[in-house]
N, C-alpha and C positions, 0 to 999 in steps of 0.2 A: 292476639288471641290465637292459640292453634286449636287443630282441631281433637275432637275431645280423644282417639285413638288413631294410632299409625297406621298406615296397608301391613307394618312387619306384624303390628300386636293381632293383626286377623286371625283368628282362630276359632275351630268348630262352639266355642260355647261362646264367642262373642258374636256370632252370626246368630244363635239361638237368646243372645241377650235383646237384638237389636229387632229382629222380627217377633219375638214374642213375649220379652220380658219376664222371664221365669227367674225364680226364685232359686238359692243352692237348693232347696228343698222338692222343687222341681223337677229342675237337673238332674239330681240323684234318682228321682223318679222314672223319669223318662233312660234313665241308662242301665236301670236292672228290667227294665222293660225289651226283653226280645222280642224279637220278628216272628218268633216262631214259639214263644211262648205266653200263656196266659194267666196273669193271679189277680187273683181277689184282691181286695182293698184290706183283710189283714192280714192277705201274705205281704204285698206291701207295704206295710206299715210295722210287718216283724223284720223284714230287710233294710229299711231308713232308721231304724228303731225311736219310731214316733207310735203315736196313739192313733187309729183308725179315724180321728176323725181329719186331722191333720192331713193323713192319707190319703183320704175323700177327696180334699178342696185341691190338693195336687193336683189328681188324678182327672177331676174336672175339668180345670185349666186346662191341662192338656188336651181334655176331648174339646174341648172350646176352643184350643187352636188347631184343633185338625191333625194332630199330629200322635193320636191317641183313641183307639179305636175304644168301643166302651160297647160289650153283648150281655142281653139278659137270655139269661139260660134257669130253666123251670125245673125245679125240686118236682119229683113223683107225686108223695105223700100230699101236695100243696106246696104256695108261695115260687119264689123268685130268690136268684141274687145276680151281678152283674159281674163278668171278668174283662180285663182292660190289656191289652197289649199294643205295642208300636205297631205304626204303621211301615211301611219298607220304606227304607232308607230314600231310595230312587222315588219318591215322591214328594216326599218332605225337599230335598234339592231341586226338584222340576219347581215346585212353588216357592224357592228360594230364590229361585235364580229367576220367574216372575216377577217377583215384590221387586228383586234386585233393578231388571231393566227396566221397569215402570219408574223406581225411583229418579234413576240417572234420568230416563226421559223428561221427567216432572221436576228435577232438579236442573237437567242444561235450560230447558224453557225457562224457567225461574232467572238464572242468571244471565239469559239471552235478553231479557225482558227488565233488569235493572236499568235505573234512572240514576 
């Protein structure tokens, strides 16, 4: 049995497959999502061209993995809504590259430790 990807097939969304599980529908989420920009859930949702609510559980996910910052910002007249933008790049890598050395660590021990 090999193993289920190569070191060559490494690439930016297979790194995002393997720490967070995100969906194409994600993906796309998170990559009209700039650093320095902020949209609502149905500007997003007119830029993946889904329905808002679809939009939503994306956008969630993402703030659920940290990798997606999520502000409520207050209407004058009354009420609330929330805008979502990426967090900087240089972050999301620092806790990649955490998960990463934790894993090999907890992975050699594992195979130090076979019988």
């Amino acid at each position: 049995m090999s193993p289920k990807f190569s070191v060559e097939d490494v690439d930016c969304e297979t790194v995002l497959d393997c720490l967070y599980d995100l969906s194409k529908v994600e993906k796309k989420v998170l990559s009209i999502l700039g650093e320095d920009e902020e949209l609502r859930t149905r500007d997003v949702a007119e830029e993946i061209d889904k329905d808002q609510s679809t939009a939503y559980r994306a956008l969630e996910k993402l703030v659920g993995c940290g990798i997606v910052y999520k502000e409520k910002r207050t209407i004058r007249n009354g009420g609330y809504y929330y805008v979502y933008s990426a967090r900087p790049m240089e972050h999301v890598q620092e806790e990649a590259k955490d998960c990463l050395n934790e894993w090999y660590e907890n992975m050699k021990d594992a195979i130090d430790n076979m019988d």
